[in-house]
Short mmCIF file of the C-alpha atoms (twelve columns), coordinates in Angstrom:
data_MODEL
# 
_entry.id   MODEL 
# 
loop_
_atom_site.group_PDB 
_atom_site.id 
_atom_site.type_symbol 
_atom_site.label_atom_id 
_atom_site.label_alt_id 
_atom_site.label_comp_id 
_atom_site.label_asym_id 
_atom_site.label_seq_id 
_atom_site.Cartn_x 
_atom_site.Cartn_y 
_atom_site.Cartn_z 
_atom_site.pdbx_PDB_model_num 
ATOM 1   C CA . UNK A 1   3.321  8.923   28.908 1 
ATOM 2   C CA . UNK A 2   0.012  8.177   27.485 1 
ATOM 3   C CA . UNK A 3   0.328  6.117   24.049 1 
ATOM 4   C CA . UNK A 4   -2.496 5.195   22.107 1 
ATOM 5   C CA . UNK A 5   -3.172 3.214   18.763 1 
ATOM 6   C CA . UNK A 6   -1.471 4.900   15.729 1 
ATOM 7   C CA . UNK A 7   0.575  6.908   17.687 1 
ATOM 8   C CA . UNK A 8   4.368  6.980   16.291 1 
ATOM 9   C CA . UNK A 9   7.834  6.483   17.955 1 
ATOM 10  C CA . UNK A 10  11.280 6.567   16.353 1 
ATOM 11  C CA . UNK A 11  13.807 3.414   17.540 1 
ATOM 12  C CA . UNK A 12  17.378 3.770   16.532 1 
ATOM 13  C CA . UNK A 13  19.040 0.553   15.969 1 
ATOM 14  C CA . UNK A 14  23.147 0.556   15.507 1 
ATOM 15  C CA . UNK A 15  22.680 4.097   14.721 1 
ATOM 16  C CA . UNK A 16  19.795 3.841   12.191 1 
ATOM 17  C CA . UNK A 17  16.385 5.659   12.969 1 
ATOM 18  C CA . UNK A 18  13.580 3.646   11.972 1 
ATOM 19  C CA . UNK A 19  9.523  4.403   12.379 1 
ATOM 20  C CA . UNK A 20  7.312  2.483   14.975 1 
ATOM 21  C CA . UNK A 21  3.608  2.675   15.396 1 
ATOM 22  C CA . UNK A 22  1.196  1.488   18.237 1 
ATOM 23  C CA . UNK A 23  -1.358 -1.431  16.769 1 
ATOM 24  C CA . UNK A 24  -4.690 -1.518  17.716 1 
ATOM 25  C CA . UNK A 25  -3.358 -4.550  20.156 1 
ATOM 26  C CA . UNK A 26  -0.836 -1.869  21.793 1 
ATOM 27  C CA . UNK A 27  2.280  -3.351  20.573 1 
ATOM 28  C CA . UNK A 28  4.916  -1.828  18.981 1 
ATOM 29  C CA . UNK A 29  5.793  -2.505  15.212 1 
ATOM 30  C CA . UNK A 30  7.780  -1.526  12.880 1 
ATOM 31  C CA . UNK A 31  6.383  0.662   9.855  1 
ATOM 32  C CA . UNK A 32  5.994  -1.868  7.469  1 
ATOM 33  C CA . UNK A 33  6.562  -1.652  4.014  1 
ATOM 34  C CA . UNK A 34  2.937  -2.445  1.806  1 
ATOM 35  C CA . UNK A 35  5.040  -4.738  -1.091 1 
ATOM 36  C CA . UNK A 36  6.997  -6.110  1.271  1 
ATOM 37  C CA . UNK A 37  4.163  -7.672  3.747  1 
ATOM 38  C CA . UNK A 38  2.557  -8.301  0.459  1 
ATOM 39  C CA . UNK A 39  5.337  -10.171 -0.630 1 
ATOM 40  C CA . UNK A 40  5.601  -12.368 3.040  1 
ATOM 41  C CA . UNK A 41  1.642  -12.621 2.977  1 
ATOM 42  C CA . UNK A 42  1.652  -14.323 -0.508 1 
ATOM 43  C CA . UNK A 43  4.979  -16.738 0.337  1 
ATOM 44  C CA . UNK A 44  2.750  -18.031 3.748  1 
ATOM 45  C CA . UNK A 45  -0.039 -18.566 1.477  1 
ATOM 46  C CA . UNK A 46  1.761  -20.782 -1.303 1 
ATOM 47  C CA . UNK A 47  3.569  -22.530 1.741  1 
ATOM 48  C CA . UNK A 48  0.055  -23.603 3.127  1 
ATOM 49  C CA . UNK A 49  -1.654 -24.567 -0.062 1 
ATOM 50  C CA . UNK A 50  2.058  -26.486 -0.916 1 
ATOM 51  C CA . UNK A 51  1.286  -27.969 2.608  1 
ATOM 52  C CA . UNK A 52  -2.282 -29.316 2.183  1 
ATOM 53  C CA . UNK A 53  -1.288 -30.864 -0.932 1 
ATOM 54  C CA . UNK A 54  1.500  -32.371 0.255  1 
ATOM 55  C CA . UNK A 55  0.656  -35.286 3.105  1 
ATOM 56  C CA . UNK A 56  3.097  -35.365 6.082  1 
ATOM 57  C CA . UNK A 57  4.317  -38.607 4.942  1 
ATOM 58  C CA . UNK A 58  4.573  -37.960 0.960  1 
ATOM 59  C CA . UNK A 59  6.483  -34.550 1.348  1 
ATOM 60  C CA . UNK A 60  9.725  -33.498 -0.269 1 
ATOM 61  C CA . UNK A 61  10.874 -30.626 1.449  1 
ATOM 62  C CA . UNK A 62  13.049 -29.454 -1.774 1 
ATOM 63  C CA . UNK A 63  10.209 -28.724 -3.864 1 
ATOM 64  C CA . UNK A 64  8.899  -26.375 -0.709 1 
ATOM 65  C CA . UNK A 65  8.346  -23.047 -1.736 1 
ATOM 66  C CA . UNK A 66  10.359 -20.758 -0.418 1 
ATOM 67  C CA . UNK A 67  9.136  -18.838 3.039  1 
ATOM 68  C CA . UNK A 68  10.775 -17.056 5.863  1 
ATOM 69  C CA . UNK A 69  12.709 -19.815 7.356  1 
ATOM 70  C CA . UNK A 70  14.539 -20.474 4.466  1 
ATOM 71  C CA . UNK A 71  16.473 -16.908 4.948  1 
ATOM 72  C CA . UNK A 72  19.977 -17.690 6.999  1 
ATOM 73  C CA . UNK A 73  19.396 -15.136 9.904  1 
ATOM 74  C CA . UNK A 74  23.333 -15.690 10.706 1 
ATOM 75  C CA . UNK A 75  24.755 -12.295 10.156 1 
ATOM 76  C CA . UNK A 76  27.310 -12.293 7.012  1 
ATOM 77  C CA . UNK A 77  26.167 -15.389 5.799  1 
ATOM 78  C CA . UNK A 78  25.058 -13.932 3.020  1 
ATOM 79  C CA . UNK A 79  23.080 -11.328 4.576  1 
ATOM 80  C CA . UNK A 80  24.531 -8.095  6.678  1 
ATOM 81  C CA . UNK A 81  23.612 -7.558  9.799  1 
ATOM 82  C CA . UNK A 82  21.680 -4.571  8.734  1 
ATOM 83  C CA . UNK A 83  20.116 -5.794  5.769  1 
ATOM 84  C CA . UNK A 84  18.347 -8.745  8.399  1 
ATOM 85  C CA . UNK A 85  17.496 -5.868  10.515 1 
ATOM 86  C CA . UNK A 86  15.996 -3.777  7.556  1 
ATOM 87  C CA . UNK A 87  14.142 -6.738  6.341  1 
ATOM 88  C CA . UNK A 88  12.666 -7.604  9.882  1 
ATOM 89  C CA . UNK A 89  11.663 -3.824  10.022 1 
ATOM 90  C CA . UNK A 90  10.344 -3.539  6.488  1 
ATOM 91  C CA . UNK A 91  7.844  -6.644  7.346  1 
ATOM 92  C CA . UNK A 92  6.462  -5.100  10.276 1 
ATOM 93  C CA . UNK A 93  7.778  -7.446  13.271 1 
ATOM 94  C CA . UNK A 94  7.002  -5.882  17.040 1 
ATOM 95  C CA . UNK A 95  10.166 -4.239  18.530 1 
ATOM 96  C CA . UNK A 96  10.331 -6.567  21.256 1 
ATOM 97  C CA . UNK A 97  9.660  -9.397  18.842 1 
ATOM 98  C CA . UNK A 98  12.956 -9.079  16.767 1 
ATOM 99  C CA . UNK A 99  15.316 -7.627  19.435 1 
ATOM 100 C CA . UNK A 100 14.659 -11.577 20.478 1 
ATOM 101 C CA . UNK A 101 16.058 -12.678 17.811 1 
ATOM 102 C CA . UNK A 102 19.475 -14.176 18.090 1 
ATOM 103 C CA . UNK A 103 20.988 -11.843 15.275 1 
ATOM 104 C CA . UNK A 104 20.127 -8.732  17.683 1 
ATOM 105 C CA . UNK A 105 22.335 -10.289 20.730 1 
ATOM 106 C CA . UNK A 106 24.953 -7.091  21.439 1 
ATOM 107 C CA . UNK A 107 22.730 -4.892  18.918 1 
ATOM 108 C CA . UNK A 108 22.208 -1.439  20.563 1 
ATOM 109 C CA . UNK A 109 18.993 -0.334  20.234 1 
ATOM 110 C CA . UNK A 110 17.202 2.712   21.638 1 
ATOM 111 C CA . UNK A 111 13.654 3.091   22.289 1 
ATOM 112 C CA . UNK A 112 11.948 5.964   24.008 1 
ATOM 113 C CA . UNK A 113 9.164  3.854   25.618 1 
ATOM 114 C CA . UNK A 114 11.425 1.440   27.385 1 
ATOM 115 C CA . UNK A 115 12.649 3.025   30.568 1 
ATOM 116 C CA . UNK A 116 16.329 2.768   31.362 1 
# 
């Protein structure tokens, strides 16, 4: 099969379809959603700045702003399952990327460019 940038691929994951695209790298992503990389873009940003005025020594990690590692990625608690793989999706994360995540373990997930 020849795949090329911008070329598009439904993955089904625990029965849901959800749109992939080749990068310009050749990895497969998710279809991310503009206000939601928006939205992780501007968290990484306020992290850093918090970061650079906050010396390693002087900082109180309570008054952190909030980024990605502050979501619990422990399915049920307080997020489904699905919702963590909706989120992961909606962000653009590579396929291969988040089916190493330990929330996917046992996760069925079907992708036409991985060969059985």
């Amino acid at each position: 099969m020849d795949i090329k940038e911008g070329d598009h691929f439904t993955v089904t994951i625990n029965g849901v379809e959800h749109d992939t695209v080749i990068d310009e790298h050749g990895t497969q992503r998710f279809v991310s959603n503009p206000i939601v990389e928006a939205f992780v873009e501007a968290t990484q940003i306020g992290y850093d700045r918090w970061l650079d005025a906050n010396p390693i020594g002087k900082r109180v990690w309570t008054t952190a702003p909030f980024t990605l590692n502050d979501i619990s990625y422990v399915p049920g608690e307080p997020y489904t399952l699905n919702q963590l793989i909706e989120f992961s999706a909606l962000h653009g994360y590579s396929v291969g990327g988040m089916c190493d995540l330990s929330f996917m373990d046992g996760v069925e997930v079907l992708n036409p460019l991985w060969k059985e």
